[in-house]
N, C-alpha and C positions, 0 to 999 in steps of 0.2 A: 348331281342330285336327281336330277329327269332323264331320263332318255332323249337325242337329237337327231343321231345320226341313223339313217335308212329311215326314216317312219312309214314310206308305205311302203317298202318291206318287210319290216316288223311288226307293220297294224296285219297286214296279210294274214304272216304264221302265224300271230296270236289267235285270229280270229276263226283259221283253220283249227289250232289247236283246242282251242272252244267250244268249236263245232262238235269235235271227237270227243271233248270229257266234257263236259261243263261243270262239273264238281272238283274240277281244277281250281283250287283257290290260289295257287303260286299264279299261275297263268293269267287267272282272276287281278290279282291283283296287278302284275305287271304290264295287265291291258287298262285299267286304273288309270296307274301312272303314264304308262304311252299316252292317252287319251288326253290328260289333264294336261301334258308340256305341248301337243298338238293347239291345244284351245289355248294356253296362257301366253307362250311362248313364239307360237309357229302361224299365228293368225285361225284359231281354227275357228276361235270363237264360242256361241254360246250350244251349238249343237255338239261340240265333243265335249264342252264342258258337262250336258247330260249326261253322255257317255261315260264320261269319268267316274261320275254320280252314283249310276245305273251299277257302273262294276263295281264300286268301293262298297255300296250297300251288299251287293250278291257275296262281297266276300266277307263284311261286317257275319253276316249269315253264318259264316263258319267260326271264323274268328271275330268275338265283336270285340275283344280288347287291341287289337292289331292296333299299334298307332300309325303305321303308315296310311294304313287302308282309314282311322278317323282322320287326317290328315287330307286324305285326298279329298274327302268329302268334304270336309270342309272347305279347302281351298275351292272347289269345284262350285259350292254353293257362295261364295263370298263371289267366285267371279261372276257368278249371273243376282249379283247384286240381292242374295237373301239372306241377311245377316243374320235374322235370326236364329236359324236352324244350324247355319255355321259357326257362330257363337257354342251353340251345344257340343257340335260334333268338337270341337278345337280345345272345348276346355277338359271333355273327356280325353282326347289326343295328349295334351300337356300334362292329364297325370299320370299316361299310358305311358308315355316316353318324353321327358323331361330333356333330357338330351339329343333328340334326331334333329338335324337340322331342317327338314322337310316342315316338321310341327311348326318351329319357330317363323319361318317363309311365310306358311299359310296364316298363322297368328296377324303379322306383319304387314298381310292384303289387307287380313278382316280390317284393324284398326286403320288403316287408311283409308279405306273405306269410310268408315266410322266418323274421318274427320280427328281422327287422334294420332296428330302428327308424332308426338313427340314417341308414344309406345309402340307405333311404327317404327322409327327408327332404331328404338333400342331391340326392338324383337327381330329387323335384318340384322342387326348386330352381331345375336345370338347368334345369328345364323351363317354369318359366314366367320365365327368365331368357330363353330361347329364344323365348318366343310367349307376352308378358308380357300379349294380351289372350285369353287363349284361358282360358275358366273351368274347363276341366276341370281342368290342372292346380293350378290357385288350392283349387278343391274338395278336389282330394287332398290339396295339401298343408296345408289347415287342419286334412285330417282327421288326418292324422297328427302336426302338430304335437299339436292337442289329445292323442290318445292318447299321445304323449313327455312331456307337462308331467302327466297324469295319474299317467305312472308316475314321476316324479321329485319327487312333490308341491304341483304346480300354481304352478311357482313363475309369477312375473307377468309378465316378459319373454316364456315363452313362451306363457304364454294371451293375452297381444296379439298376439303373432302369427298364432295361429292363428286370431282373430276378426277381425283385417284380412283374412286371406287368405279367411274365409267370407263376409266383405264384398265383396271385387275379387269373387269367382262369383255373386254376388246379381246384384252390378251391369252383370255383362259377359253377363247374360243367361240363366243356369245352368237348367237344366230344369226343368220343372213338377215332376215325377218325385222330383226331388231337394231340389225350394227349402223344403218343408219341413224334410226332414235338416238344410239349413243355416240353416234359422231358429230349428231346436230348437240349435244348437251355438251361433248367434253367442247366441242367452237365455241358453244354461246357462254360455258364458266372459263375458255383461256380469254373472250373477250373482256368479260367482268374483271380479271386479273390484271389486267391492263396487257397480257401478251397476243396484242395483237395480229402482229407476220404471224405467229403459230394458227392462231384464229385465222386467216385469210387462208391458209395452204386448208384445213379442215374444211372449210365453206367451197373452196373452190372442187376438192373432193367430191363433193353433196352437189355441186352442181352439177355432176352428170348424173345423176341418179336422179331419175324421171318424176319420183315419190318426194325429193325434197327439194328439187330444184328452186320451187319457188320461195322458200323459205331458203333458200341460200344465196341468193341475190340480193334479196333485201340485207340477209347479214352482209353479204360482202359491200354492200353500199355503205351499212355502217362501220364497218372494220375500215374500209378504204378511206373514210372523213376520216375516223382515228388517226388512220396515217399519212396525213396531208396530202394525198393522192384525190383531192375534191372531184376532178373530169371523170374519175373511175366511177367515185361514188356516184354521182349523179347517171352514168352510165347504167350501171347495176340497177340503182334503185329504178332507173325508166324501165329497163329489161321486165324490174319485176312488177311494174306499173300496167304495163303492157301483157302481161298473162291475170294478174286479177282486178284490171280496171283502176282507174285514176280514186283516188283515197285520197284522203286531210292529210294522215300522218303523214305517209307516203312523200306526196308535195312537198309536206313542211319541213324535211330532210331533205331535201331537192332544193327546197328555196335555200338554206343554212348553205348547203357548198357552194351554189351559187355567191350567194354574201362573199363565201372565202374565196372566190376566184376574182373577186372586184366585179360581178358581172351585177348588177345592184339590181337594173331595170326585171333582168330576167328572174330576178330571188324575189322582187315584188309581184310579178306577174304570177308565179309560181303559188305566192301565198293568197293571191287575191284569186286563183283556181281554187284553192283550197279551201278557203272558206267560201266560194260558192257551194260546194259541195256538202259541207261542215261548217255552219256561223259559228258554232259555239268552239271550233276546234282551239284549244289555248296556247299547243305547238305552232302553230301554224301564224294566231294573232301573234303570238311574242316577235318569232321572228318577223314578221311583219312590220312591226314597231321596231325593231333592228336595223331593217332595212332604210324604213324613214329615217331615222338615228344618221344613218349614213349619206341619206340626201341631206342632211341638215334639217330635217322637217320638226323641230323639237314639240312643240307645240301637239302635232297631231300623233305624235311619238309618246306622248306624256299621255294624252288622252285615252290612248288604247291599253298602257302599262293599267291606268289607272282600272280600266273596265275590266282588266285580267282581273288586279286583285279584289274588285269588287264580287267578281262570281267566286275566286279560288282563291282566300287570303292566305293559304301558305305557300303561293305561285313563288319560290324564292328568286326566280330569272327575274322575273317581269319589277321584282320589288327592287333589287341589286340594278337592274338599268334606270329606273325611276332616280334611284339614289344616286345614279352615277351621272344624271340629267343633273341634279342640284347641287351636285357636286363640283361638276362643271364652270358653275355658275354662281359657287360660293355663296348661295344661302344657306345661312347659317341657320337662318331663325326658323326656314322649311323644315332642316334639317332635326333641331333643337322641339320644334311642335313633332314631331314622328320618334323623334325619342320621349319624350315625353308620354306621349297614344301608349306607346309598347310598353315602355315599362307599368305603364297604370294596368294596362290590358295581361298582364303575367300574373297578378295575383286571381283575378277573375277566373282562370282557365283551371279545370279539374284539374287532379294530376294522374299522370298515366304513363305506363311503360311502353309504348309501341315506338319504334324507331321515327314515324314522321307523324308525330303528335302534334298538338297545334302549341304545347307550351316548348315544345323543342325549337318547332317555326318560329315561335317568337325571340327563343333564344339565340336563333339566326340572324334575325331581322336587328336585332340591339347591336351583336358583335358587328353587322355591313354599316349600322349608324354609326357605332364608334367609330371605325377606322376612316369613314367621309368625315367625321369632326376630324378625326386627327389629320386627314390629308389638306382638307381648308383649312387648318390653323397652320399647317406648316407651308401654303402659297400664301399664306397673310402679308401683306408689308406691314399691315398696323400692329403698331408695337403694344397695344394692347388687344389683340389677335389672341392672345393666350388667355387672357381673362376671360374676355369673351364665350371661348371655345369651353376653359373650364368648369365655366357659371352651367353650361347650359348642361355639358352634364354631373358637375354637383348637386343640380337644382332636384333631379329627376333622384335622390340618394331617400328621398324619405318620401318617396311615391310608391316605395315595395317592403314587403316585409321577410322578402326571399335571401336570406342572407349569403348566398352565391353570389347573385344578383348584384346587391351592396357591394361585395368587395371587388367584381368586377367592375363597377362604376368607378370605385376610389382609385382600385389602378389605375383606369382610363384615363381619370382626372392627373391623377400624378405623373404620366406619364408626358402628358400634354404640357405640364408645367416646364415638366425638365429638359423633354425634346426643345421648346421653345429658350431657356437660358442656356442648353446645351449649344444651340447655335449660334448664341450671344457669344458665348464663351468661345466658339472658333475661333472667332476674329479676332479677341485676344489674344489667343493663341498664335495664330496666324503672324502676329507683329509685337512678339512678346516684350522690344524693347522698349516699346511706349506701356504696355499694358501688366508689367511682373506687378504684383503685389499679394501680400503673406494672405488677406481677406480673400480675393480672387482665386488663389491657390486653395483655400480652406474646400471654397466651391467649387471648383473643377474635383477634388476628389471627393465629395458629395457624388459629383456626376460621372465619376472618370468612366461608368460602361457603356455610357452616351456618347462618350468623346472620340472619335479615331485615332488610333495610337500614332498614327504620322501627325497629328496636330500636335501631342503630348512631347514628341519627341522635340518636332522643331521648337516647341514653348521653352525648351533648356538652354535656348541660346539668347543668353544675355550677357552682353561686354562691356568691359570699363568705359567706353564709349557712350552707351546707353547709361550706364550708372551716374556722369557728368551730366547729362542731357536732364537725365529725370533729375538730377539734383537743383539744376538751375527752373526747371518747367517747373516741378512738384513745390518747390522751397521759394523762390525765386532768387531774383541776384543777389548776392551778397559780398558785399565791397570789404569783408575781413576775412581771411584767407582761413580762419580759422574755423569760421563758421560754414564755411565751403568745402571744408576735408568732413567737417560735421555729418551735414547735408549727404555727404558723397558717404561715409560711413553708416550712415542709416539706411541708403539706397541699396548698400551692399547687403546689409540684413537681411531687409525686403527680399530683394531678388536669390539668396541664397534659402531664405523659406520659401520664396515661391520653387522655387528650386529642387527642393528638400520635397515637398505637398508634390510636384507633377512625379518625381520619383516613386513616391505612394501611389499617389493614380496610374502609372505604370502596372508596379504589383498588383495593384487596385480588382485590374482589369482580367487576371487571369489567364494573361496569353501566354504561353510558355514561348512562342518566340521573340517577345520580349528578353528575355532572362539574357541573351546576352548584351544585352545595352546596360540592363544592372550590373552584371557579373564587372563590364570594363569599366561603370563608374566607382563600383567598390572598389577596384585594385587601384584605379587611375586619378579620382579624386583628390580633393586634401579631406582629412578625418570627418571632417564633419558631413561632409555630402557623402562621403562615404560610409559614413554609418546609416547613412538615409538611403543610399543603394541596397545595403545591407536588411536594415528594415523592410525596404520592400522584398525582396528575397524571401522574408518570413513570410510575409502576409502569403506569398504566392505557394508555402508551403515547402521550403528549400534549408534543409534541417541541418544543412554545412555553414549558412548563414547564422543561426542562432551564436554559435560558437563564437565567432566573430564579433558579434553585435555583443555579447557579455562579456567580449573582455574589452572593447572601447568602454560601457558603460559602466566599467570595475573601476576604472581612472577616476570617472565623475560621481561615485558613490550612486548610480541607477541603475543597479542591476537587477531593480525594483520593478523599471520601469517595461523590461525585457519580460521579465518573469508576466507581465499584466501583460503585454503582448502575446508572447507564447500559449497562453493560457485564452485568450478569444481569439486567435486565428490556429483554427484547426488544418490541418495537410488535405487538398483538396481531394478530394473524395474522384477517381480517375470513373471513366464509364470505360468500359472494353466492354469488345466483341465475342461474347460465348460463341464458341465453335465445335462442330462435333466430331471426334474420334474415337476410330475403330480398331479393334486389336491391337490395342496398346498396354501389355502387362502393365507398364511403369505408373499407366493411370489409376487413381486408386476412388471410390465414389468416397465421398466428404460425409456423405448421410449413411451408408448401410457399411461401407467396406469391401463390395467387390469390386474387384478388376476388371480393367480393360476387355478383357479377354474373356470373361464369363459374363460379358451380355453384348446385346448390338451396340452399342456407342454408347459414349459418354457425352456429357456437355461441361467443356474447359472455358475456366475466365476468370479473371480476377483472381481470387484468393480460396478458389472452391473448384470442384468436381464433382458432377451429379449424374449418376449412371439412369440407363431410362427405363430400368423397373421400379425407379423410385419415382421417376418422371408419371410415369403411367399409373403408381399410385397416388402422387399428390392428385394426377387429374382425376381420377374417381373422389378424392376425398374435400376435395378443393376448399368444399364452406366451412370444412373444418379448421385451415388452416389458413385463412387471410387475413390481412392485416391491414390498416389505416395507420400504423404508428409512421409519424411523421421522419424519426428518428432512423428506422427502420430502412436497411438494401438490402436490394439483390446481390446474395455473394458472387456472381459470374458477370453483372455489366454494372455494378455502382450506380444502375436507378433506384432510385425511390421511389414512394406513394403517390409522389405526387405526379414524376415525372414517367410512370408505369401504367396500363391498361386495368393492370390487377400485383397485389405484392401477396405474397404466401409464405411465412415461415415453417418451413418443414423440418421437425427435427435440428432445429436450430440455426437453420441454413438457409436466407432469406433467396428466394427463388422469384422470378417478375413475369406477369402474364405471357411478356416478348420469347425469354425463352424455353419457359415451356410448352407454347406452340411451334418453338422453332423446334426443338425435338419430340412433339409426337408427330409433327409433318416429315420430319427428316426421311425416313424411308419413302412415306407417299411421295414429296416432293421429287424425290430422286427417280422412282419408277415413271413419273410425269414426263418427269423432264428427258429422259431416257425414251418414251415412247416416242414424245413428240420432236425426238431431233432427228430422229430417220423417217418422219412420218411422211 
């Protein structure tokens, strides 16, 4: 797009050639653009950016509709930061040449400039949609991708993007000048990624370069904690302590690896530098209060959690260790008053879309109370531990009017109930020959996805042995033989519905490894438990069992009862793995109808094919085509709405946020990963 290579040999000739004509407008303008990729590019800064200026107007002079030459100027004026005049030049450029990618570039500054992330991004867009090998604007717009997903909180779609796009300018050749800037970005989004070793070779890169050295030590200190390599980290992070002086932060990564090497004295000392330094620092107090955590110091451990969240109440560390303090210690009713504060405290808070809102924090703060109620109700001994634990959060059910809110509560509460009788029910399990009964069965399949299927299994063993046993314990003695085959024949019932119910809860459960303990009690049973093999079989969505199960209940005139089964247990709906393939005639797209072979890949799964120029149009049209219907999958992995990021019916072909980011990354990802394994 710019000029890079020779520049002051070609600033030279142009400048001779200038000398000789000046009414040279090609020249004119080609010293223009040398000038402008000198100042943007090359470091030259704001004196060639005059320069730029200076020739783009001499050439506007002959040509003033040239859009390269409004282009230049514009760019040239956005970089010494005067928007206004650039504004003009840019929007003449844009009707001058609608298509150059130069226009689009300079557009691209302006607006970032501007603070208008979002039509910066889409105007590098244009731009390297326009002059897809030209680095410059691949550079831009990584860079601004990254600074858009920074301030929306990093989500992961767009830190791949924008570390593909620092990849295409690496690779297309991007400046000396700059290949640093984009080797510190493509480290700091594989660190975000969670690919660390790749981040650590990049960092260590950067550290022989004089320019970024310091800023690669400090990453490598945190790349190296990532990798449980704590000596490193600490190493690094001193290194880079020791070139710009002792800091809070600094320290209070210092202290944290500390903490993980068990060195505790030296993680307090490190934190108690730090806040000499920084009182107010909250990295530094938290770990601090971590530290104490681990002397046992609870008390002055709590104190300091508390002062975090008094200056920063959405400190989620310091709030999760406080809770984890109480939790320790089974207050309940500590627990029970903080659930209570939050939920009151949710309807009070505006509402807003920014990723670390305070009604978000609060929605964090509720899910770490729950799950401390539920962890103290499951070390309870007290057998009324469960009530307890429930009361405190059904109590809080008409403290909100946020109906999210609500039915997270009731779960919570339910969950608490069933976790707590699910454990009861072990032990029956556990010793099924004292404990078989038809009532007990009824409730284990209430609960069977609570139950561990080796409890279920071993619960099926009940013998004539036990059936005597419980006949004389449950019935008591009975001195006439008749009454005692009775006794013994009602026991058999029992145990044969309990019997019957754990089979159910089996199916219940959904495990396909299951299926063959049913399969062998169907063939190996007598009829009756057999047909109760069988039944589970359906439930679990096993459509060879139907068949069977209707013709035992043909004998007993319920093939009634078959038909009311079939009819509420539906075939479980499977998730797969959409996967992408390339040149493959045979694959055919489920929405448009081209082939394999007449685009870059498809994406295969389930019961569909979606080639990715359809991919690439749902994502342009997306609001048009989402959905909330409950009812409603993804034809390629069998998620649903609820179980998805986002769901889209396209052309009748329910498609899920997962993967149509998997395949518009598909290429990026692949040139990624392709860079950084010879890196």
């Amino acid at each position: 797009m710019y000029p890079h290579d020779k520049l002051d040999w070609q600033t030279s000739r142009l400048e001779k050639r200038l000398a000789e004509a000046s009414d040279d407008v090609s020249a004119r303008l080609e010293y223009a653009s040398l000038a402008l990729s000198r100042a943007a590019f090359h470091g030259g800064g704001e004196m060639w950016f005059n320069r730029a200026l200076t020739a783009a107007r001499r050439a506007l002079q002959e040509d003033p509709g040239s859009p390269r030459a409004l282009a230049v100027a514009g760019h040239a004026l956005a970089g010494m930061e005067r928007l206004e005049p650039a504004t003009r030049y840019l929007d003449e450029a844009m009707r001058a040449g609608p298509d150059r990618p130069e226009v689009h570039l300079a557009m691209g500054v302006m607006y970032e400039l501007r603070g208008e992330r979002h039509q910066a991004i889409r105007a590098f867009e244009a731009a390297c949609r326009l002059s897809p090998e030209s680095w410059e604007a691949h550079h831009h717009l990584g860079r601004a991708l990254w600074n858009r997903a920074t301030e929306l909180g990093r989500p992961t779609r767009l830190v791949e993007r924008a570390q593909f796009h620092s990849v295409r300018a690496l690779r297309l050749g991007a400046s000396p000048e700059l290949s640093g800037e984009l080797l510190y970005r493509l480290g700091v989004t594989a660190m975000h990624l969670g690919r660390f070793t790749e981040a650590h070779k990049i960092f260590l890169r950067l550290a022989d370069d004089e320019t970024w050295k310091i800023k690669s030590e400090y990453f490598l200190g945190l790349v190296s904690y990532q990798l449980g390599k704590y000596k490193n980290a600490v190493l690094y992070l001193r290194q880079h302590a020791d070139h710009v002086g002792e800091n809070a932060q600094v320290l209070g990564r210092i202290a944290m690896a500390y903490l993980q090497l068990g060195e505790i004295a030296k993680g307090r000392e490190a934190c108690n530098r730090a806040l000499a330094l920084e009182p107010g620092d909250l990295q530094a107090r938290w770990t601090l209060g971590c530290a104490l955590l681990e002397e046992d110091r609870r008390d002055e451990a709590t104190r300091l959690f508390k002062e975090i969240l008094a200056e920063a109440p959405n400190h989620a560390a310091a709030f999760a260790e406080l809770v984890r303090i109480r939790t320790a210690s089974s207050d309940l009713r500590w627990l029970r008053a903080a659930l209570r504060a939050e939920v009151t405290n949710l309807d009070r808070l505006p509402p807003s879309t920014a990723p670390s809102d305070a009604r978000a924090s609060t929605r964090s703060r509720i899910s770490t109370l729950l799950r401390a109620i539920a962890e103290v109700e499951a070390q309870s001994d007290n057998k009324r531990g469960d009530v307890d634990a429930t009361r405190a959060i059904l109590e809080t059910l008409d403290l909100t009017t946020d109906e999210g809110l609500r039915f997270q509560l009731w779960e919570a509460a339910l969950d608490l109930v069933g976790s707590r009788r699910a454990r009861t029910l072990t032990s029956a399990l556990d010793n099924p020959g004292h404990f078989y009964a038809a009532r007990t069965g009824r409730e284990i399949l209430s609960l069977a996805s609570l139950l561990p299927e080796k409890y279920l299994t071993k619960g099926l063993n009940v013998g004539e042995d036990d059936l005597r046993r419980a006949a004389v314990d449950r019935h008591g003695p009975a001195h006439d033989v008749a009454k005692h085959r009775e006794a013994v024949e009602h026991e058999r019932r029992e145990a044969r519905a309990w019997q019957a119910l754990l089979l159910l809860s089996i199916g219940a459960r959904q495990d396909r490894a299951s299926r063959n303990l049913l399969l062998r009690w169907a063939s190996e049973a007598d009829k009756d438990l057999a047909a109760a093999a069988q039944a589970a079989l359906v439930v679990m969505g096993d459509t060879e069992a139907i068949t069977s199960l209707r013709q035992h209940a043909h004998g007993a005139a319920a093939t009634h009862l078959v038909d009311a089964i079939v009819a509420q247990v539906a075939p479980p709906r499977a998730h797969y793995h959409a996967r992408a393939v390339s040149d493959d005639p045979s694959a055919v797209c489920s929405t448009c109808g081209r082939r394999g072979s007449e685009v870059g890949h498809v994406m295969v799964g389930g019961d569909a094919t979606v080639c990715d120029v359809c991919m690439a149009d749902l994502a342009r049209t997306r609001s048009d085509h989402a959905t909330d219907d409950a009812d409603a999958r993804c034809a390629l992995t069998g998620r649903s709405a609820l179980d998805s990021r986002g769901l889209y019916v396209y052309r009748g072909i329910g498609i899920c946020r997962e993967v149509l980011d998997q395949s518009l990354g598909l290429l990026e990802r692949e040139e990624v990963d392709r860079y950084l394994a010879v890196f």
